[in-house]
Every structure is written in structure tokens, then in C-alpha cells.
N, C-alpha and C positions, 0 to 999 in steps of 0.2 A: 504494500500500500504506500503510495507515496503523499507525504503531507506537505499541504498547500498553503496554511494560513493555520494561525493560534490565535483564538478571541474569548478573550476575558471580556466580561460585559459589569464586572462589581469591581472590588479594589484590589484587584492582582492584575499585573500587565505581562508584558510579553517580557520584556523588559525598562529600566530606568534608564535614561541618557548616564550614558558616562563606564558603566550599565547604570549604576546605582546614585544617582546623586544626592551622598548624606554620608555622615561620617559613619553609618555600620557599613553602607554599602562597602567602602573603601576596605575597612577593616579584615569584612569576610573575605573579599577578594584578596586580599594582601595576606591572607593564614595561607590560600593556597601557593602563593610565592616563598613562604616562609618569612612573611615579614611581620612584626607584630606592631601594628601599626597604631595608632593612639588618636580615636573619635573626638577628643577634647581640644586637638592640635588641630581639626583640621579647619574651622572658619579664619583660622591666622594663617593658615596654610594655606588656603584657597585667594583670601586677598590679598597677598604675597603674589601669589601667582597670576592674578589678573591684573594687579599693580606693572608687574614686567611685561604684560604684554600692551599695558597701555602706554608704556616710553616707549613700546616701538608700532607705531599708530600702522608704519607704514608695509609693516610683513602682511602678506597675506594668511588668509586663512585657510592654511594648507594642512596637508596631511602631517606634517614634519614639525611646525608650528603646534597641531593639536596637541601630540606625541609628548611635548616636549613642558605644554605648558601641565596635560596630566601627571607629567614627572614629580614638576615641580610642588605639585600638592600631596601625592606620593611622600614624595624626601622630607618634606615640612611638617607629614604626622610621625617621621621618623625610620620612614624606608630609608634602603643604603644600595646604590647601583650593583652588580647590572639588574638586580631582582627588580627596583621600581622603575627600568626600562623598561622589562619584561611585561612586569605588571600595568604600566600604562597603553602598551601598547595591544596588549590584548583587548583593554576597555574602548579601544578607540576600532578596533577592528572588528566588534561583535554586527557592528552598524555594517559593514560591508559585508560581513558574512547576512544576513539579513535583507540586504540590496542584490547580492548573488541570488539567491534565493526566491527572493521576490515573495519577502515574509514582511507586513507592515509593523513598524514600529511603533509600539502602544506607551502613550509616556504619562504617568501619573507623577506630576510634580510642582511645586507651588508655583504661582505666577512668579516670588523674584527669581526662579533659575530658568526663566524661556529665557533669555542671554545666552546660558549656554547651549543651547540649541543651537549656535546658529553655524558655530564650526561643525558640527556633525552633519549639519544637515546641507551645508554646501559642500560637506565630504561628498554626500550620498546623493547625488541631483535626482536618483530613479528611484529613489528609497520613500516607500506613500510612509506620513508617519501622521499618527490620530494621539491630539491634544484630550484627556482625559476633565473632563469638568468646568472645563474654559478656564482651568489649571487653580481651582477654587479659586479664586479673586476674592479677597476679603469683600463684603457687603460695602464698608464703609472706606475703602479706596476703590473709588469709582479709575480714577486717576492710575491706576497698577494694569487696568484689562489693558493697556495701551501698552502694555509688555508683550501680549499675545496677540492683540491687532497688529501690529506692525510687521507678524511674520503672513499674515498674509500673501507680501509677495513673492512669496515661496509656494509654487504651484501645486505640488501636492503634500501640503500640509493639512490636516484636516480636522476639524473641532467635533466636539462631543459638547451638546448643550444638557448637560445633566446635571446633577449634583444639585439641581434649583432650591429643593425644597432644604437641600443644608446650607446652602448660601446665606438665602433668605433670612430675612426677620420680623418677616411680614409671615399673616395665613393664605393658604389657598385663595389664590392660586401667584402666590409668591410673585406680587409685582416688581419689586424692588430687584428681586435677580432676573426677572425676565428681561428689566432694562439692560443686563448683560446679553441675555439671547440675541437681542434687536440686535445692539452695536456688534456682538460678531456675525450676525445674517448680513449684515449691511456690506463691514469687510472682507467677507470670509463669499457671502450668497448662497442658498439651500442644496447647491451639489457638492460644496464640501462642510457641511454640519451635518451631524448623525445623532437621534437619539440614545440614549442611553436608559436603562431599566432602573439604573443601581439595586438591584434584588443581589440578593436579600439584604441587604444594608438598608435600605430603606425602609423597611419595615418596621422598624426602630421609632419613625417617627413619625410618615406618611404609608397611605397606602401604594402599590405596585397600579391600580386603576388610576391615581390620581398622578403621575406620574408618567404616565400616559396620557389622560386625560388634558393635563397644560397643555401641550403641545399638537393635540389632535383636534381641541375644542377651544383654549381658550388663549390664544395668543393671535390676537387679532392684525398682525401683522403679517400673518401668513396665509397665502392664499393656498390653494387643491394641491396645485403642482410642487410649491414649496415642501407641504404638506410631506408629498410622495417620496420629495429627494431625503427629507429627513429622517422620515421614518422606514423608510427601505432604501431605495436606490441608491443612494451616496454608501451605506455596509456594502451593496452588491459589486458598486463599483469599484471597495479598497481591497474585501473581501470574497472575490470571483468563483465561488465554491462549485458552481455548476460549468466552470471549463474544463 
């Protein structure tokens, strides 16, 4: 049997950018290098490392560049070469094994890390990759979705308008984060947004109809066709299970 596609539709993904972007991810990665790497070091480590890449504005964002700048958040929670070679360069090649493949990349992660999205994803130009929750956006920085708009023009980048009802802080039918929906329907358009269930996660604190229901009935911004790309079309089109 040969497999085609891996979809998580709750809070497990395919993978994290980087894979894992956060200090366990690092961590776990770096026992299989033999490296015992320290989750505490790595926000000093990580702004270190985009500190150097911002004195030099004018490197591209290349494969060698990425490589290098993973290293360096690597060595800063206490890796020692050639292992946090090894080990960054594996992170950064999971995305092209993924793009061989023609497996989409599912990325659950806060709105401040779409930044680092943007080396991986100009690594992988054929690489479809689906934003998880419009990357929760806090309710109250309206001001932060403009981290996730702006990848946009990146063509096959693809949002998930889910997660409303935890967004929110409003009740049914969570107006407050639907004004998230619009602004990414607006920049993003209904062929690349895709519903999301969040089951069983949501259960917790909405119903699975109602959750459906936003988006089928009550988000009047959407017209039939819209409707169609969100709630089918735009999964069929990332995720092609009937070729």
C-alpha cells in the first residue's frame, strides 16, 4: 500500500516547522544526536540566532543560511558540533523529504513563530503547507493575525479557520474571532481556507454541530461557492486521496 497524505484534523500535526518549534521539541531531537540539550536556554538561544541573521539583512534565505542559523540555536541550549550540524540539519530537511513526497505540511504553532516559516517555506516552493487555527491569534491582538496575512503571498500556503470557538470570548457564534475568518478569507480567498472539526477537543467546551454550524450557516460573509471551497474542496485539493 503506498501512502499519500497524513491528516490530523485535532491537535496532532504531521509535523512542527523546524520539526518542532519549542524548547522540548529541540530537546527530544537532540537525545537522538546525543546531545543533552537545555529547554531553558533556548528563547536566549533562539534570539541570538535571529539577532545574526539580522546584521546580515542581505544573505538570502537559503538552504545553507537555514542550516546554519538552526545550528546556532542548537549550540546556545548547549549542543557541541559536529552533532548540532547533524542535528540541525536533519530539522531542516524533514520539509524536503515531505516536498519529495508530496506529503502536506500541517503546522500547529503560535502566530509569533509564522517568521519562521518563511525560510522553510521558500526552501520548499512545491511543498502545500496548512496553517492550523489561523495559528490561535490571541482574541485581543487583533494586530498579530498580520503575522499570518502577510504569508499569503506564498501560493500554496493554506489556513484552517478553526479553533473559533477557543479564540473567542464572545458566545455562539463567536463574533469576535470570526473577524479573524473574514481578514484571512479576504487575504488568503475560500480555495485556500479549510474547515477544521477540532473533535474531540472541542467538546470540552462547544458542540462538534456548532462548529460546523459557524461556518455553514452563520458567517455571512460567505457565499454557496465559498461555502464548498471551505468545507470540502480546498482538503480535496491539499489532500488528493482519490488519485
Amino acid at each position: 500500500m503506498q501512502l499519500r497524505a497524513v491528516l490530523f484534523d485535532v491537535d496532532f500535526t504531521l509535523a512542527k516547522p523546524g520539526p518542532d518549534l519549542g524548547p522540548e521539541g529541540y530537546r527530544r531531537l537532540g537525545l537522538e544526536y546525543g546531545l543533552d540539550l537545555d529547554p531553558r536556554r533556548y528563547p536566549e538561544a533562539r534570539l541570538a540566532a535571529m539577532e545574526s541573521l539580522e546584521r546580515h539583512p542581505e544573505l538570502r534565505h537559503d538552504e545553507e543560511l537555514w542550516f546554519a542559523f538552526t545550528e546556532r540555536i542548537v549550540v546556545g541550549m548547549g549542543g557541541t558540533p559536529p552533532a548540532s550540524r547533524d542535528l540541525a540539519v536533519a530539522m531542516t530537511r524533514l520539509w524536503e523529504r515531505a516536498q519529495s513526497l508530496k506529503v502536506p505540511m500541517q503546522i500547529y504553532a503560535p502566530i509569533t513563530r509564522m517568521f519562521d516559516l518563511v525560510p522553510l517555506i521558500e526552501q520548499c516552493p512545491d511543498l502545500d503547507v496548512v496553517i492550523d487555527h489561523m495559528a490561535d491569534c490571541p482574541i485581543d491582538r487583533p494586530d498579530h493575525l498580520e503575522k499570518l496575512l502577510v504569508l499569503a503571498r506564498y501560493p500554496r500556503l493554506f489556513v484552517k479557520i478553526s479553533h473559533l470557538w477557543s479564540i473567542s470570548r464572545q458566545p455562539y457564534p463567536w463574533l469576535d474571532a470570526q473577524e479573524y475568518a473574514h481578514r484571512c478569507y479576504e487575504a488568503f480567498g475560500p480555495q485556500r481556507l479549510m474547515w477544521g472539526t477540532d473533535w474531540p477537543v472541542c467538546k470540552q467546551w462547544t458542540t462538534y454541530e456548532d462548529t460546523l454550524r459557524v461556518v455553514r450557516d452563520d458567517m455571512p460573509f460567505l457565499n454557496d461557492d465559498d461555502k464548498s471551497w471551505i468545507l470540502s474542496r480546498t482538503v480535496e485539493r491539499v489532500w488528493p486521496f482519490s488519485r
